[in-house]
VMD Tcl script that draws the C-alpha trace (Angstrom):
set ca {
  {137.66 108.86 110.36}
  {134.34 110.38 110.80}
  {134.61 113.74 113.03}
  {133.04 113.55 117.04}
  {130.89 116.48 116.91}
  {127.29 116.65 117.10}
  {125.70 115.95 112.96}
  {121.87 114.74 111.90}
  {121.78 111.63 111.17}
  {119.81 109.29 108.70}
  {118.02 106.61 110.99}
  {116.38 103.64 109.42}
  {112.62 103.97 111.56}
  {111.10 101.04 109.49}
  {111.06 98.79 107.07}
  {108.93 97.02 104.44}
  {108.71 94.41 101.32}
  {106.35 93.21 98.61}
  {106.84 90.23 96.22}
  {104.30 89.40 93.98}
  {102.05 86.29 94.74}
  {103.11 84.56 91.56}
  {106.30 82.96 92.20}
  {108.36 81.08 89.27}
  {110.62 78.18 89.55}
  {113.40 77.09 87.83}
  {111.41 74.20 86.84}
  {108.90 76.18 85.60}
  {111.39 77.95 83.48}
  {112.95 74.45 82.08}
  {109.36 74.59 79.99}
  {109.14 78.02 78.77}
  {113.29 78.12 77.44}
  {116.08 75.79 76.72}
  {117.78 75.81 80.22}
  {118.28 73.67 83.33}
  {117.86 73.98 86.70}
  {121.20 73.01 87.48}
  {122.56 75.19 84.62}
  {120.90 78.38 86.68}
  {121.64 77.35 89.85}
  {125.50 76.34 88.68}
  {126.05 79.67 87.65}
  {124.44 81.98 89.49}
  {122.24 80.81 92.81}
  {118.87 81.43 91.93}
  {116.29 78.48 92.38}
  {113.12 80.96 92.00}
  {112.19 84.46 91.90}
  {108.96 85.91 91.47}
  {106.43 87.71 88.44}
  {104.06 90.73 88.45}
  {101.04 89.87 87.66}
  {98.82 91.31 84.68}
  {98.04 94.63 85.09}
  {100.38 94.98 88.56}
  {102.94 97.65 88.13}
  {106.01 98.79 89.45}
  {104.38 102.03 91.58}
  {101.61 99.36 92.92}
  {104.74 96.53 94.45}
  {106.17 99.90 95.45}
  {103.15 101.35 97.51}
  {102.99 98.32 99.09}
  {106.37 98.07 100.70}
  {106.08 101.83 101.63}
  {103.47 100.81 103.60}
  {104.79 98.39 105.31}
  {107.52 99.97 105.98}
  {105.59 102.85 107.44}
  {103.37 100.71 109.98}
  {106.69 99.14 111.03}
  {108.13 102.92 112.12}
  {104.86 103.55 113.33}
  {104.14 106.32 111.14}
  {101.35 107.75 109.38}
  {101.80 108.91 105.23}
  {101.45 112.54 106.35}
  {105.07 112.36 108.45}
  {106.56 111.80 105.19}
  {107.80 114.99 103.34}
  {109.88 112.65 100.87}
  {109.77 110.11 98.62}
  {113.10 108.95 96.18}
  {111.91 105.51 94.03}
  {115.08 103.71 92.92}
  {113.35 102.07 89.74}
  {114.65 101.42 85.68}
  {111.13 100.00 85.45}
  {108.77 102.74 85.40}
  {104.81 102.40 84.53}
  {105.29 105.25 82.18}
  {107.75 107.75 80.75}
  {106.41 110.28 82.99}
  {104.87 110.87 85.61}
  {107.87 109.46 87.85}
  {106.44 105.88 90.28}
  {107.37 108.20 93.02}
  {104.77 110.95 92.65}
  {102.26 108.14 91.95}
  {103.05 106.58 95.73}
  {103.16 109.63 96.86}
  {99.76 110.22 95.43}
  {98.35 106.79 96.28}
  {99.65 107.57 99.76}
  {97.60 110.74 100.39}
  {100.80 112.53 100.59}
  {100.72 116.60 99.10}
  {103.14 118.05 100.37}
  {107.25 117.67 100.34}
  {108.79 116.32 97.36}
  {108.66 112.30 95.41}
  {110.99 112.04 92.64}
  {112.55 108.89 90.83}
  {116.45 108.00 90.48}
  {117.78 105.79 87.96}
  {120.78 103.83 88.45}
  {119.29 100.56 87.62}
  {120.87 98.02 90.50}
  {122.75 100.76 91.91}
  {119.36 102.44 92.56}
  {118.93 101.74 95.91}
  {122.09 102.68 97.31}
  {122.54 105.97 95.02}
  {118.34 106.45 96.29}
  {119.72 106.26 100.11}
  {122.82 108.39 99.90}
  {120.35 110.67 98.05}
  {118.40 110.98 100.96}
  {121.17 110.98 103.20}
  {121.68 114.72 101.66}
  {118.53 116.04 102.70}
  {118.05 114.51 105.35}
  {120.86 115.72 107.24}
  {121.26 118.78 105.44}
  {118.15 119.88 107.55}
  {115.29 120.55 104.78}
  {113.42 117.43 105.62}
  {112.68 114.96 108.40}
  {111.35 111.62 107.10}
  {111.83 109.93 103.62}
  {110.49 107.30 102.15}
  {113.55 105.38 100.09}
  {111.90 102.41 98.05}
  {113.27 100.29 95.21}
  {110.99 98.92 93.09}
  {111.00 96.96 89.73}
  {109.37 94.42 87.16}
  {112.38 93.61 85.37}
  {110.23 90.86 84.03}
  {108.95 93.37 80.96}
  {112.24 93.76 80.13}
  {113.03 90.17 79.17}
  {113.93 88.32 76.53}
  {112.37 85.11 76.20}
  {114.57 83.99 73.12}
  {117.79 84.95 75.57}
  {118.26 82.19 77.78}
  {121.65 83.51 79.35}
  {119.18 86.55 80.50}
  {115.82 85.67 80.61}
  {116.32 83.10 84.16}
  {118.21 85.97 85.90}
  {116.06 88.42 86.84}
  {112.59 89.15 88.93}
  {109.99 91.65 90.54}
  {109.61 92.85 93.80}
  {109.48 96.12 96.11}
  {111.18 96.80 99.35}
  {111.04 100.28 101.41}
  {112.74 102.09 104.06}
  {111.80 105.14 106.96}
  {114.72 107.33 107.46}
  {114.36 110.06 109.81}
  {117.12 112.64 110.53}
  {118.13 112.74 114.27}
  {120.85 113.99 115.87}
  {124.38 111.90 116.66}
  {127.19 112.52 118.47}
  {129.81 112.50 115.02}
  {131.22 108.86 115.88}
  {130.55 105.57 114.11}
  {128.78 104.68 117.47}
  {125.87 106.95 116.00}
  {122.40 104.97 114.74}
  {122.19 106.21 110.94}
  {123.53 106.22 107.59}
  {127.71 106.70 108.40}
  {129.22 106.53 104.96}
  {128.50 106.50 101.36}
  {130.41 106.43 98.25}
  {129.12 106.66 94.75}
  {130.51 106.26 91.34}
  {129.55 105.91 87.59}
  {131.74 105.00 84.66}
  {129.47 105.18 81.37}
  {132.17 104.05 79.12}
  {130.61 100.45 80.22}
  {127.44 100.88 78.97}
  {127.32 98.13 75.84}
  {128.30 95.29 78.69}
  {124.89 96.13 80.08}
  {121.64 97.78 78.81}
  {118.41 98.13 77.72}
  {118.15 97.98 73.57}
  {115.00 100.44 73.60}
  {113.88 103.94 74.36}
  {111.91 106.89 73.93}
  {114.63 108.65 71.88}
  {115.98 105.75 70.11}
  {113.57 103.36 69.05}
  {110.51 104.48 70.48}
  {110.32 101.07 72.01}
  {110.72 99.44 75.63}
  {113.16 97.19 74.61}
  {114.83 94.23 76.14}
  {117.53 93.34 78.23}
  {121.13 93.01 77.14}
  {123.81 91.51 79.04}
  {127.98 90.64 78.63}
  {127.81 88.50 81.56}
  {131.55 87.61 81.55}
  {132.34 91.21 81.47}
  {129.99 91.78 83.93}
  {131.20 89.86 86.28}
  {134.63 90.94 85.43}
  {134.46 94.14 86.88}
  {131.45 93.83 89.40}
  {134.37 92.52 92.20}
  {136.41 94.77 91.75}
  {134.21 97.74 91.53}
  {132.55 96.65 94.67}
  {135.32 95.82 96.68}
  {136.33 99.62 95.47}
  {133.78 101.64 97.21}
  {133.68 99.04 100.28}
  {137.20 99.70 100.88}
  {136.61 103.35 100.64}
  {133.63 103.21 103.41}
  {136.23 101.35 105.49}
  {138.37 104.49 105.52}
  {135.69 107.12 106.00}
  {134.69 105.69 108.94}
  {138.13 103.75 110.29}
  {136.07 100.18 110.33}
  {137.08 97.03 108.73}
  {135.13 93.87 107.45}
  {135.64 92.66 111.29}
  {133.61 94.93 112.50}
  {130.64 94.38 110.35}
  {127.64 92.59 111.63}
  {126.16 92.19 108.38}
  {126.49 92.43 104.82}
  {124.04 93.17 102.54}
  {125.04 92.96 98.90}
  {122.86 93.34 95.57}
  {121.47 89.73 95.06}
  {122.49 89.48 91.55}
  {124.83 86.52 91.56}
  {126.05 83.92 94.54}
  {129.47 83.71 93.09}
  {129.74 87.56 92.69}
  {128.61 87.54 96.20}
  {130.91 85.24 97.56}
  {134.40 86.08 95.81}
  {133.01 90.35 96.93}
  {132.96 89.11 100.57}
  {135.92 87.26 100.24}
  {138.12 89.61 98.69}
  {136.90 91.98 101.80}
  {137.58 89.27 104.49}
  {134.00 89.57 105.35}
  {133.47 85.86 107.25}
  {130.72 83.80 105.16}
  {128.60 83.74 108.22}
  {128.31 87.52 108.00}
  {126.40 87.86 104.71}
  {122.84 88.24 103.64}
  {122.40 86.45 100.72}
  {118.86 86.13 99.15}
  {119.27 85.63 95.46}
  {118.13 82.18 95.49}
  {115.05 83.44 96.62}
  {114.09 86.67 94.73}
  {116.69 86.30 91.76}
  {117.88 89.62 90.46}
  {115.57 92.43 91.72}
  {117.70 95.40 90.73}
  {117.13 98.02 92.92}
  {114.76 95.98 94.93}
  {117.21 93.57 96.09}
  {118.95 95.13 99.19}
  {115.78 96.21 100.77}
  {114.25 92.56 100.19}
  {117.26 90.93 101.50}
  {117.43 93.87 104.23}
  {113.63 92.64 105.25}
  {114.54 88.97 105.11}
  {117.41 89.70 107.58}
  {115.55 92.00 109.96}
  {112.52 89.80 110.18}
  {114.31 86.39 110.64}
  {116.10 88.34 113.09}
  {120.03 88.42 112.23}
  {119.84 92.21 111.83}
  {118.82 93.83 115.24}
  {119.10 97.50 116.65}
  {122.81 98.41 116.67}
  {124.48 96.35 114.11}
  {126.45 97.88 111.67}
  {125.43 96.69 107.95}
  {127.41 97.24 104.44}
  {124.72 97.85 101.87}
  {126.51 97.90 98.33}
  {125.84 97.44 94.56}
  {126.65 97.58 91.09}
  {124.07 98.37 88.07}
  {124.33 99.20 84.40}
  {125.66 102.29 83.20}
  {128.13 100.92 85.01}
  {127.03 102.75 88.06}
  {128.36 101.40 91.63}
  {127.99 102.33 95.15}
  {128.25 101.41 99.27}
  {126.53 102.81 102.23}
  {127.29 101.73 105.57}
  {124.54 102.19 108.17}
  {124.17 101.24 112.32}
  {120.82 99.93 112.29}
}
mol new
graphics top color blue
foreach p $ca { graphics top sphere $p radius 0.5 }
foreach p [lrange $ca 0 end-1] q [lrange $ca 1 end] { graphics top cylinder $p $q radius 0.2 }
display resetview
């Protein structure tokens, strides 16, 4: 149970997205590989998700939502003093897609740095923030996912290929002070975890040290989905106890869009009511660690998620890397 005395707080101020224009079908993907629209859709959810276009790169989809989400707090760039990108899609090697925002911001001071946890990203990116924030040695942060997991494909890999897609989504978090209850607006909880003894059920087969290449996409999906309930459910059920809340009291939860049934057998496992969870995946496809702040924006805008609701962000990425954060909006 979290202690009643006065802490700082993480408070989501705003909130942005960014999907490229170019949005791809299931239908369109019937003519480029040997798959179905039914076979997707069967299996995992997705009807369409959407490409980066030529030349569009993971720090551009990312400066967009940032600025989004900072004319939705009201904010200008210079109230930022940082910037954490959860990305496994970088536009180079180095420099990080955080000090290029922060750059194409007009931000020079405070600190922009990247974190890699591929779908995980977004979570491990807010708990990360979380730290400082609270810890007193900064006041505002930019936390953005961003990816174009669509340069990772492999076109010849049908099982992976229809799974993923780009996109960018951002949140303001600004420390303020709470009481110490779960009453308190902010980031409440968060529990992280990595196991890298999983690492052949899910990976990239390229890099700079290995084969000098970018490489593609490689997936156990069976396995995946093995262990992504249980794993989940793990860190949920660990939240729960931190803060001495149960699926009942959730307003909303907001899972990693990477597969409907994954989705559905997490919630139910929880006892999290259907009616309760954000699910976008049919939408976006699999984001990585741009899915929870997409499906965050969906919910906010359409206007489920209001001012005071308390909301289960979780996820699960390669490595295998997992996490949960549970935050009264």
């Amino acid at each position: 149970m979290t202690s009643e005395s006065p802490r700082l707080r993480s408070v989501v101020r705003g909130l942005g997205a960014y999907l490229p224009e170019r949005t791809v079908t299931n239908a369109d993907l019937e003519k480029m590989v040997e798959t179905s629209d039914e076979w997707i859709v069967q299996r995992t959810g997705i009807r369409e998700r959407h490409f980066a276009a030529d030349g569009e790169t993971t720090s551009m989809l990312g400066e967009r939502a940032a600025r989004a989400a900072l004319a939705d707090a009201g904010l200008e760039p210079g109230d930022i003093d940082l910037i954490i990108v959860g990305t496994s899609t970088p536009d180079y090697t180095f420099p990080s897609v955080a000090t290029q925002i922060q750059a194409a911001l007009g931000i020079t001071a405070g600190v922009a740095f990247d974190l890699q946890a591929v779908c995980s990203g977004f979570v491990f990116a807010v708990a990360t923030a979380d730290k400082f924030l609270t810890s007193g040695s900064h006041k505002r942060a930019l936390v953005i996912g961003a990816e174009t997991f669509s340069r990772l494909l492999d076109w010849n890999d049908r099982t992976t290929c229809v799974l993923f897609g780009d996109g960018a989504g951002a949140i303001v978090l600004e420390a303020q002070p709470g009481g110490g209850t779960i009453a308190d607006r902010g980031v409440l909880s968060s529990h992280l975890r990595s196991d890298g003894r999983h690492r052949a059920k899910l990976y990239v087969d390229g890099g700079v040290s290995t084969t000098r290449t970018v490489g593609h996409l490689r997936m156990e999906g069976k396995e995946v989905f093995r262990h992504a309930v249980g794993m989940v459910t793990d860190v949920i059920k660990d939240a729960f106890a931190a803060t001495g809340t149960s699926g009942d009291d959730l307003d909303w939860f907001v899972p990693h869009q990477a597969n409907r049934r994954i989705i559905d057998a997490s919630a139910e496992k929880l006892n999290i009511a259907p009616q309760k969870v954000v699910t976008t995946v049919h939408r976006h496809g699999n984001t990585s660690a741009a899915s929870i702040p997409l499906a965050l924006s969906v919910a906010r805008d359409d206007g489920r998620i209001k001012p005071g609701d308390l909301v289960m962000i979780e996820a699960m990425g390669g490595g295998f890397t997992w996490g949960s954060a549970l935050i009264r909006w």
